[in-house]
C-alpha positions as CSV (number, residue, x, y, z in Angstrom):
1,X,12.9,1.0,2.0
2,X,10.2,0.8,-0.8
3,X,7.6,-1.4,-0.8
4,X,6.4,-3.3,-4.1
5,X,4.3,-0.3,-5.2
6,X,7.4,1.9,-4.8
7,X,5.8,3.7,-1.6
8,X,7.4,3.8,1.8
9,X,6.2,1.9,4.9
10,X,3.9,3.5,6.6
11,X,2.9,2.8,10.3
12,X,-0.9,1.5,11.0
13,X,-1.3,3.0,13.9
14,X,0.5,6.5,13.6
15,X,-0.5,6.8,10.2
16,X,3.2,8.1,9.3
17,X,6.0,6.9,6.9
18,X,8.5,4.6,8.8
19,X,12.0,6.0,7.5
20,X,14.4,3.4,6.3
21,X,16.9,3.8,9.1
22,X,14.0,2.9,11.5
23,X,12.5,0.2,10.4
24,X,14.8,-2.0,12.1
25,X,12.8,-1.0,15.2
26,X,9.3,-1.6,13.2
27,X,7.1,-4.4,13.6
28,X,5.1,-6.6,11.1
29,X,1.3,-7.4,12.1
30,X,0.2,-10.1,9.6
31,X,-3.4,-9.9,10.7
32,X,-3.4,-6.2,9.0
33,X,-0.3,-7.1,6.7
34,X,1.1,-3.6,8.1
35,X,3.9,-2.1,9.8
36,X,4.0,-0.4,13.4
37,X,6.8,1.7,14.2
38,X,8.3,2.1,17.0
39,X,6.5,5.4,18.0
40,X,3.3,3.0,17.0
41,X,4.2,0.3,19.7
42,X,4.9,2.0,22.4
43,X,1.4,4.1,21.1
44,X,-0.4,0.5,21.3
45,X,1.9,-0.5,25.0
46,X,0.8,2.8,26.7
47,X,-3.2,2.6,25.3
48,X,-2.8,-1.3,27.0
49,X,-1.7,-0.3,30.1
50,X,-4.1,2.3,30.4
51,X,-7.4,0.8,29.2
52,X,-8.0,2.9,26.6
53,X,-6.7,-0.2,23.5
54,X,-10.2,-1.5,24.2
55,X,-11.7,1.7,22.4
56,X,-9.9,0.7,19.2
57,X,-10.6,-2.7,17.7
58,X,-7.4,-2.9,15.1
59,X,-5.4,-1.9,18.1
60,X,-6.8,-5.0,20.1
61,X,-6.3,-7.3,17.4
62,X,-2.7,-6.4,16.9
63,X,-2.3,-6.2,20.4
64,X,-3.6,-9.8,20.6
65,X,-1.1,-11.3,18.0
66,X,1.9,-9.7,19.4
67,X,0.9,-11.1,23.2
């Protein structure tokens, strides 16, 4: 699924290219105006339950919108 520059989604916080056939499963931060897969989320879930989100900022903030 292309974006308007013709380049694929690409997840914030796995740096990766979201495949078509998963971004069903993706998730749209509009604080960053970016896409977290679902690798990403459960990434951000795990990092939340552990304590260790607080070491990255962006991952707080998206955290934040989302909950």
């Amino acid at each position: 699924m292309p974006d308007l520059f013709g380049d694929p989604y690409w997840c914030w916080v796995t740096g990766e290219n979201i495949p078509e056939d998963e971004m069903k499963n993706a998730r749209f931060t509009s604080g960053w105006d970016c896409w977290v897969s679902k690798e990403g989320q459960e990434i951000l879930e795990k990092s939340n339950k552990n304590g260790t989100i607080n070491k990255n900022p962006e991952w707080v903030f998206i955290w934040k919108e989302w909950n």
